[in-house]
C-alpha positions as CSV (number, residue, x, y, z in Angstrom):
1,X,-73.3,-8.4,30.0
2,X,-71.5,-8.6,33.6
3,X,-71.2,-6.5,36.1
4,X,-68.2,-4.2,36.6
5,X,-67.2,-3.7,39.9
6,X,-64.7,-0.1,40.3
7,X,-63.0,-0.4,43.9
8,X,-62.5,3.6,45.1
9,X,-59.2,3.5,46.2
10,X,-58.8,5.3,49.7
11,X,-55.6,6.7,49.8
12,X,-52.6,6.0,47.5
13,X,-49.3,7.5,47.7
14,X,-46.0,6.9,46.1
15,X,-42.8,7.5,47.5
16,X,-40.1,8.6,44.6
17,X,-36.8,10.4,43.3
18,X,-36.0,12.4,40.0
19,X,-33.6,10.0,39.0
20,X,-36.2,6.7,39.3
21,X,-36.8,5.0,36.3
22,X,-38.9,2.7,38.4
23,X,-41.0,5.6,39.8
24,X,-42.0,7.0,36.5
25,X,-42.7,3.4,35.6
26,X,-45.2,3.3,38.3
27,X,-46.5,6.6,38.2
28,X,-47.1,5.9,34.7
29,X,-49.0,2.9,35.5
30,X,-50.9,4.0,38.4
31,X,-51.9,7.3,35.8
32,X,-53.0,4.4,33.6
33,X,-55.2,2.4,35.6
34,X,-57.5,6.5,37.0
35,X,-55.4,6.0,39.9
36,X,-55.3,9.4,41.8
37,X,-52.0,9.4,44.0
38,X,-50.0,11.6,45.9
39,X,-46.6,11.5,45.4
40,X,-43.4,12.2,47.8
41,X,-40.2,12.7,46.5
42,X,-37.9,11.6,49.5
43,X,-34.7,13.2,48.2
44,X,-36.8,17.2,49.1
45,X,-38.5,15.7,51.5
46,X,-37.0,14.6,55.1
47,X,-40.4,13.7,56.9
48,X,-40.9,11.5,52.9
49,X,-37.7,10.0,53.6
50,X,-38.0,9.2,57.4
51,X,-41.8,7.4,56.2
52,X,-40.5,5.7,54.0
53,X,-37.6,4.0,56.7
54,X,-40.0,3.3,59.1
55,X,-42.6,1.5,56.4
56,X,-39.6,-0.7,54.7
57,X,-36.4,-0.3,57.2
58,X,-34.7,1.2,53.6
59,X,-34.8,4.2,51.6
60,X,-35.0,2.7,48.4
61,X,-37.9,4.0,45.6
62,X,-40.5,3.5,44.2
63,X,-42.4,2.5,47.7
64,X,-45.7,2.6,46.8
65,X,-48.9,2.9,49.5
66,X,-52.4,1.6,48.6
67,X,-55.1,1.8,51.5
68,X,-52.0,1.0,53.9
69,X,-50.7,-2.1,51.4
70,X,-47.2,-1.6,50.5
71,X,-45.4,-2.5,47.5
72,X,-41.3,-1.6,47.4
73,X,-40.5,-1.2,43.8
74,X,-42.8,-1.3,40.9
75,X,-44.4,-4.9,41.0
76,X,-47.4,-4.2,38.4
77,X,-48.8,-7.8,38.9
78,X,-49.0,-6.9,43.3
79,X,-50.1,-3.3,41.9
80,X,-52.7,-4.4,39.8
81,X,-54.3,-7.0,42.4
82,X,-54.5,-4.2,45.2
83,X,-56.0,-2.1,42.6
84,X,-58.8,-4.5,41.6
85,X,-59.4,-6.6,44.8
86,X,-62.9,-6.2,45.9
């Protein structure tokens, strides 16, 4: 039997709107893989909106923050090697 390394994930954080298919795809999929997230929707949230400009120089959604990684729009093959990179 081989040993199962879980990688603690600092800080995640995904940046989202109501209307995102993509965002509920990825909040879906975070949810599925235990990871704990906060999430920011950027069309009630100004300060959401102006973060996500300055990280990606656009407002488009999902943007997705993991331990300071970014990933703009749901890429689950990126997502799921930032997840379980050791």
């Amino acid at each position: 039997m081989g040993i199962v390394l879980i990688m603690e994930i600092k800080k995640a954080t995904i940046f989202t709107s109501p209307t995102c298919p993509f965002c509920d795809l990825a909040k879906s999929f975070l949810r599925e893989k235990g990871v704990d997230f906060e999430e920011k929707d950027i069309l009630d949230d100004l300060e959401a909106r102006r973060e996500v400009e300055d990280l990606t120089g656009q407002n488009g959604v999902p943007v997705i923050s993991i331990d300071g990684d970014i990933v703009v729009g749901f890429n689950k093959t990126l997502l799921e090697s930032l997840i379980t990179e050791n």
